[in-house]
Steps between C-alpha positions, in 0.01 A plus 500: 500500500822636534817355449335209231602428209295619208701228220473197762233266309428215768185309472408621112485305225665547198477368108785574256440379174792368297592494868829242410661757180841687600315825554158333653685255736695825649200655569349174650786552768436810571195437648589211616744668687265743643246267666278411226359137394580484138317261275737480130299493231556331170428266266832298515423294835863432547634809500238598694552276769900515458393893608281433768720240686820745439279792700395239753870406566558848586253469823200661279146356395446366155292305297548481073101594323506379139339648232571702164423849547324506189244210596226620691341205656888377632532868648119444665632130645828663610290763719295245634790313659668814604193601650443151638895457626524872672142668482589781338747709231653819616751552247546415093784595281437435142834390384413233220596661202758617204634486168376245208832453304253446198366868546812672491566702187915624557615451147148467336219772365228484758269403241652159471378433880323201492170553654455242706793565672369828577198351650696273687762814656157696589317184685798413707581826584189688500216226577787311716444766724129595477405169536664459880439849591093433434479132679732574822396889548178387529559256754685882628209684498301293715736520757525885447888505468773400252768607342579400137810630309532449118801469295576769271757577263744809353315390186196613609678827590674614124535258185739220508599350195385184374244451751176615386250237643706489870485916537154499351396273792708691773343769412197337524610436864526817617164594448358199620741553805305861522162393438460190724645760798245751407259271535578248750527802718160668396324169507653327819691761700808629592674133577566426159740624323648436130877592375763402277821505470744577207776312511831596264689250296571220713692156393234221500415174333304612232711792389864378551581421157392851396689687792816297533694350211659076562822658604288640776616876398221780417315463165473831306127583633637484838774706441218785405321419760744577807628780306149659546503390844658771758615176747687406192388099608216243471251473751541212743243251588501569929465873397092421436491402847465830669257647248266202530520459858412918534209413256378222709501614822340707687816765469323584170167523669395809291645418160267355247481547117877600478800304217797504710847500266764274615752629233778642628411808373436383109105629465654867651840536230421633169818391384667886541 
């Protein structure tokens, strides 16, 4: 009708996986923010529920689900309480993921990748979202409408280097982010919808060591990397919010299938 608002998400439910990381806990807000019930998923329960209680303090609804996105029958108990707690699961952001420090080959030859580190970058990464995709969007498709956005990477885009297991697997994630909106849509209509976004280089937990030296200056690699990006910055963590919230609501009610870069501009420069 007029005059509503298409990104106000009152009365759905949403799951963000690695819901209490910098980057995940940002877009927890977000929808928080917007309306939504938001149920932080992950398999540390106190960070979890450090997460939940901080969104509850801010007047929202929130309850911690634990589970490793990489064990299926914890993801199958965490939808049953979801769906016992609220009834139902709107929204899920797949933001468990990242780098294995183990896989990372900067000042090695490739072929000295151990490869059990590689299976490990691929699982959390790849499987880590699979996994919660297949158990929650089917709980989705019953209902007919859901929105699940994926977590992609500028690896995934052009090669990185000395991360050949984590751009395999976000590459991997963009065609899973295709093919589960091809056919969720074919198979269970026009409510559900699949993206991704592609978020830039971003300070986190997992990657601070590699981005920032212990002075707290720029390393070398991140030097490189803002000179290829036109902003001439790093992304910040509250500027996922709008992209997700777009992707989630019903603002975006006709986008499905599409990797959305949040780069300031890096996946467009050639470097000229």
């Amino acid at each position: 009708m007029p005059g509503t608002n298409p990104f106000d998400l009152t009365g759905r439910v949403a799951v963000v996986t690695g819901g209490y990381g910098v980057l995940g806990s940002r877009m927890a807000e977000a929808l928080a923010g917007a309306g939504a019930k938001v149920a932080v998923l992950g398999r540390r329960p106190e960070a979890a529920a450090a997460c939940a209680e901080a969104l509850c303090r801010t007047g929202a609804e929130a309850i911690p689900l634990i589970a490793d996105v990489l064990d299926e029958a914890a993801l199958r108990r965490a939808c049953d309480a979801l769906l016992d707690a609220w009834g139902r699961v709107d929204i899920l952001i797949n933001a468990a993921g990242g780098n294995v420090a183990r896989a990372r080959t900067d000042d090695v030859p490739v072929f000295t990748l151990p490869f059990d580190a590689f299976d490990e970058v691929v699982r959390l990464n790849l499987h880590g979202t699979v996994y919660p995709t297949l158990i929650f969007g089917e709980a989705m498709a019953r209902q007919g409408t859901g929105s699940i956005v994926n977590i992609s990477s500028m690896a995934s885009f052009q090669a990185l280097s000395g991360v050949m297991g984590y751009s395999a697997a976000k590459a991997a994630i963009d065609n899973f982010t295709r093919w589960m909106a091809v056919d969720l849509a074919r198979r269970h209509g026009e409510g559900l919808r699949v993206n991704a976004i592609a978020p830039g280089f971003f300070i986190t937990r997992q990657n601070r060591d590699v981005l920032l030296n212990p002075d707290g200056s720029y390393t070398e690699r991140t030097q490189k990397v803002i000179a290829k990006t036109p902003m001439g910055r790093l992304g910040r963590p509250e500027e996922l919010q709008g992209p997700v919230l777009w992707l989630c609501s019903d603002a975006a009610s006709f986008v499905t299938g599409a990797v959305i870069p949040v780069d300031g501009g890096f996946s467009a420069f050639s470097g000229l």
